[in-house]
Phi, psi and omega in degrees: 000308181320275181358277180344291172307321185276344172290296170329312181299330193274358167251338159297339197258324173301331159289313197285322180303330181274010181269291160304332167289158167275016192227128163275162174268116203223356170172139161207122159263077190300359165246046170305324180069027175245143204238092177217197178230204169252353148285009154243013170250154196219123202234119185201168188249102173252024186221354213035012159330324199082028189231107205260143189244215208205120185231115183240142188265105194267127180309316224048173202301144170069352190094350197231152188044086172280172191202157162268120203223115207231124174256132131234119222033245202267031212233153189254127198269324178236165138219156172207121197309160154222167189276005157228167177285147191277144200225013159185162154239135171237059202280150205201167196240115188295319186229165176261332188344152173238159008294169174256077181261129153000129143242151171273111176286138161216125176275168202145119197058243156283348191269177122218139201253087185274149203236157121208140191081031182068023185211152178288134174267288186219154183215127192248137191222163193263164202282113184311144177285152192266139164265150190314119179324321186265006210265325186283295206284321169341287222271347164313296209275351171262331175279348180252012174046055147253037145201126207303154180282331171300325193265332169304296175309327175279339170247033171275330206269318180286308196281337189271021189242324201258307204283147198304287195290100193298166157294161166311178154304306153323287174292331198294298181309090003347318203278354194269325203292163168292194201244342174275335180256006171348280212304307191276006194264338174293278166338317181289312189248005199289336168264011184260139165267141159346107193232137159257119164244127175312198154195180214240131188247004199146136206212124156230192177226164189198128219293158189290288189219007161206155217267009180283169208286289174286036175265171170318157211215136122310142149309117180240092182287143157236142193232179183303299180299018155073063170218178162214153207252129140236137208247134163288159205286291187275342194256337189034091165210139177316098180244021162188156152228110195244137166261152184233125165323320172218198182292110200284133179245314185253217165177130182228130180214140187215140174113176167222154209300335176319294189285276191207134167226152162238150195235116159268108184273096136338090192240185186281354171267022150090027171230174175256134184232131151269145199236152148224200200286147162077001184244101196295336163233147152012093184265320188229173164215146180245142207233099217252159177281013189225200153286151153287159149252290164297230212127077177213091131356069154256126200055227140299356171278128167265121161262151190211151189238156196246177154278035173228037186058043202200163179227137149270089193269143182200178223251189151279343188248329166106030161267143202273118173235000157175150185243170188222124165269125166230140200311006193192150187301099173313125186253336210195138177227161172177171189246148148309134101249112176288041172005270215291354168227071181026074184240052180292074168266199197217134195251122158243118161270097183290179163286346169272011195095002185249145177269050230273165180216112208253143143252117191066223169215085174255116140000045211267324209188127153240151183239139173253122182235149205279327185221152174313123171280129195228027148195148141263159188198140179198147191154204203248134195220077195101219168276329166312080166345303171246136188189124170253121189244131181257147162232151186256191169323295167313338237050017170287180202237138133260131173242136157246162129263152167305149177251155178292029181231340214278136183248093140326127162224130177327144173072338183302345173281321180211192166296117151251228165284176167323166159239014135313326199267343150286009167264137167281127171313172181228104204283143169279156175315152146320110182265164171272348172317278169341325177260347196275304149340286183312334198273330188301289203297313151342294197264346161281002224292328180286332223264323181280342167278300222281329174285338188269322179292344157307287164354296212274335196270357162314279194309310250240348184260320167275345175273332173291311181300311195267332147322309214286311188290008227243321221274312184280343162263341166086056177260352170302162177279346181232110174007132186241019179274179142290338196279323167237038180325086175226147157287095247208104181211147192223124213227133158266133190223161160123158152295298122138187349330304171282101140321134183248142180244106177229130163271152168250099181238136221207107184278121182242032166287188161264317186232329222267126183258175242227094193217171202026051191251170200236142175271082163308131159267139182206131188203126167310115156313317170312306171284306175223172137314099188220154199269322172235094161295348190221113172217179183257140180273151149310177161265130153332066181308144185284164173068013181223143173295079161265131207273121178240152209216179209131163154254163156223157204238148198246113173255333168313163184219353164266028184039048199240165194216157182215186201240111176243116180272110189281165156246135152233128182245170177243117189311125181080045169199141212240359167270135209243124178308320158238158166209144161230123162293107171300153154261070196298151182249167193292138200288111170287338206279318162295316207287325182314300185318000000 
């Protein structure tokens, strides 16, 4: 029976924990065997069914036989090798002609490989690069065999260390080889001309001359030698090339190319460059203290997420408007939009396994996943509208959906601050005192600085003057010679009449111990007593508190206290190296009688 009941409960708290979430659990594999990131995953009607499939540029295991793989729903419908790896997927609409079906961009090396209806369409491959000059005469002079493959190689070697402009594909692989395989690598390629090519680091898209969900789209590529490409939609010819200081990895763009765009590129030397229409370079730059990982567009916001564990929110002009700490290394960024209830956040998939999910940087939502996620995706997935699909470390496939009841509420993932501390006070009325003031200061404003500066420089001249005396009767608690580094504290116990009185004297030298110094008492007679007004200190050991003791006897009956002022002096000398002012406190014991 016990059993029973705890299994029921554990199964009562597991309804409730799936209850209470905002996500169904709608597919999870952990051998899907697909290695990608989130800039090759893609949710798109590539048949115009009205059937949204999953299109992945998939690395494969290890970096090796990448491929292309379009799911529907948990089942893989195509594949297709490609002959490099691949570095971004897009889908985008070439013509308004109908049907209106998709086509799929997928970059991979120098190329991108547009698809439609799932069969190859067109493949743009980028506009070869000039070679070094001097990288062309070398291999001149190995093709008329006026130079050895040992002397080719050492100033291939010399040019790639010195020179702006890398080598080739071609020199680089030579410079690799032995020295037995030189001679034939030479023979072989010494009548081929020089090709320098480039390759493609990141691909988005961009609307052609209108801002609707289905108008025409552009290629917007970033490529290695550190420029971006924008492609016309039908002709795929080069209709802008803007240069960047570096190698551009993420890439955001709003607008349309027609009208007006802004582009923000993300590179690899850890800054951000903003570009607009018509601006062949860098109009602002942001400058982050880290690597970027990520790149995601909300709203008018860049959110960026760095390798030092943090999001970053910044402006279009590159002002900083708030940061977010997260508790584990960011592998993946992307965005949420929720349409039906104007809902734009930023998906981060962190390394501990959690999926957080932000608006600015409020909280909304966490997904707990069995292994680290390293691409994301959310959109219309099938028939499903909202659908988050993950993919994990291992290669596994997660799909979730939202549910159709489900609210982001701000704070909802965990605890955070108050919602007290975002309500505005309710500031009081403008009193007439308050204004009356206010006018005052105004019209006064000099006459009242210049009196608070009499003041401060009052007060700083008598705390300087009562230093000096303090210094000169040697009323501090601690010595102010080098010669005699003491320390001086004095504790009263008792009721009284008889008090008891003990100093605490302290050699606060590091090594030199302390010898012949003398304790005085100076007190009213009339009042009080003491049995040894004058006695002699022990030697001092540096570092150690010794405790000095006496009594004092309270002779008044009028319940009145006076000040007994201690000395510690130095034999043969009439200024005393310490002093304290005692406070006595009123004998209760007379004032009861």
């Amino acid at each position: 029976m016990a059993a029973a009941s705890s299994s029921d409960a554990d199964s009562g708290r597991a309804e409730s924990s799936e209850a209470s979430s905002k996500w169904l659990d709608a597919h999870y594999d952990p051998m899907a065997n697909i290695h990608t990131f989130s800039a090759c995953l893609q949710l798109a009607d590539l048949h115009g069914d009205g059937e949204y499939k999953l299109v992945v540029g998939d690395l494969g295991p290890g970096g090796q036989q990448p491929c292309l793989k379009v799911l529907k729903g948990p089942t893989v419908l195509s594949e297709s090798p490609l002959p490099a790896l691949p570095a971004a997927a897009a889908t985008f609409l070439m013509e308004q002609h109908e049907p209106r079906t998709p086509a799929l961009a997928l970059a991979s090396g120098p190329c991108v490989y547009v698809y439609k209806n799932l069969r190859p369409y067109f493949k743009f491959s980028l506009p070869q690069l000039p070679p070094n000059p001097l990288e062309q005469d070398l291999w001149n002079q190995a093709k008329e065999d006026r130079i050895d493959p040992l002397t080719l190689k050492e100033m291939l070697e010399g040019i790639r260390e010195k020179a702006e402009v890398p080598l080739s594909v071609q020199s680089l692989r030579f410079l690799q080889l032995e020295l037995s395989e030189m001679e034939a690598f030479v023979n072989q390629h010494k009548s081929k001309s020089i090709r320098r090519q480039t390759v493609i680091t990141t691909m988005t898209t961009l609307k052609k001359n209108l801002a609707d969900e289905d108008a025409v789209s552009c290629l917007v590529l970033g490529t290695e030698n550190k420029e971006l490409l924008v492609l016309d939609p039908e002709a795929f010819t080069v209709l802008a090339k803007m240069s960047l200081p570096s190698v551009p990895v993420f890439l955001e763009v709003s607008g349309q190319f027609d009208v007006e765009f802004r582009l923000a590129a993300a590179c690899r030397n850890g800054n951000i460059y903003m570009l607009r229409r018509d601006s062949k370079r860098p109009k602002y730059c942001i400058e982050l203290s880290a690597q970027p990982v990520g790149l995601v567009r909300v709203h008018k916001v860049l959110v960026v997420g760095s390798n030092q564990d943090s999001l970053h929110g910044f402006t279009h002009k590159g002002k900083r408007l708030w940061t977010v700490q997260m508790p584990a290394a960011i592998l993946t960024m992307n965005l949420l939009e929720q349409r039906s209830r104007g809902l734009q956040a930023v998906m981060a998939g962190l390394a501990n396994g959690e999926v957080r999910i932000y608006r600015d940087k409020a909280l909304l939502s966490i997904v707990h996943t069995p292994d680290a996620v390293t691409s994301l995706c959310f959109g219309r997935y099938g028939r499903e509208d909202h659908t988050l699909i993950m993919t994990t470390r291992g290669g596994g496939l997660i799909i979730k959906i939202l549910k159709r009841t489900a609210v982001f509420v701000e704070g909802g993932g965990e605890a955070g601050p108050p919602p007290a501390q975002a309500m505005k006070l309710n500031m009081p009325r403008k009193t007439r005192l308050y204004v009356d003031q206010t006018l005052r200061e105004r019209e006064a404003g000099t006459a009242m600085h210049r009196t608070f500066q009499a003041d401060l420089y009052l007060l700083r001249l008598r705390a300087a003057r009562a230093y000096a005396q303090a210094l000169e009767s040697s009323l501090s608690p601690v010595s102010a010679t080098a010669r005699e580094p003491l320390k001086l504290h004095a504790v009263v116990q008792g009721l009284g009449p008889t008090f008891k009185l003990t100093l605490h004297l302290q050699n606060i030298s590091t090594a030199r111990p302390i010898l012949g110094l003398l304790v005085c008492f100076l007190y009213n007679e009339g009042l009080y007593a003491l049995p040894r007004a004058f006695f002699k200190v022990p030697l001092l050991v540096p570092g150690l508190n010794y405790p000095l003791e006496t009594f004092v006897e309270s002779l008044s009956d009028k319940g009145i206290s006076d000040i007994i002022k201690v000395l510690v002096l130095r034999e043969g000398q009439s200024a005393p190296l310490l002093s304290a002012h005692i406070n006595m406190p009123v004998s209760e014991g007379l004032a009861a009688a």
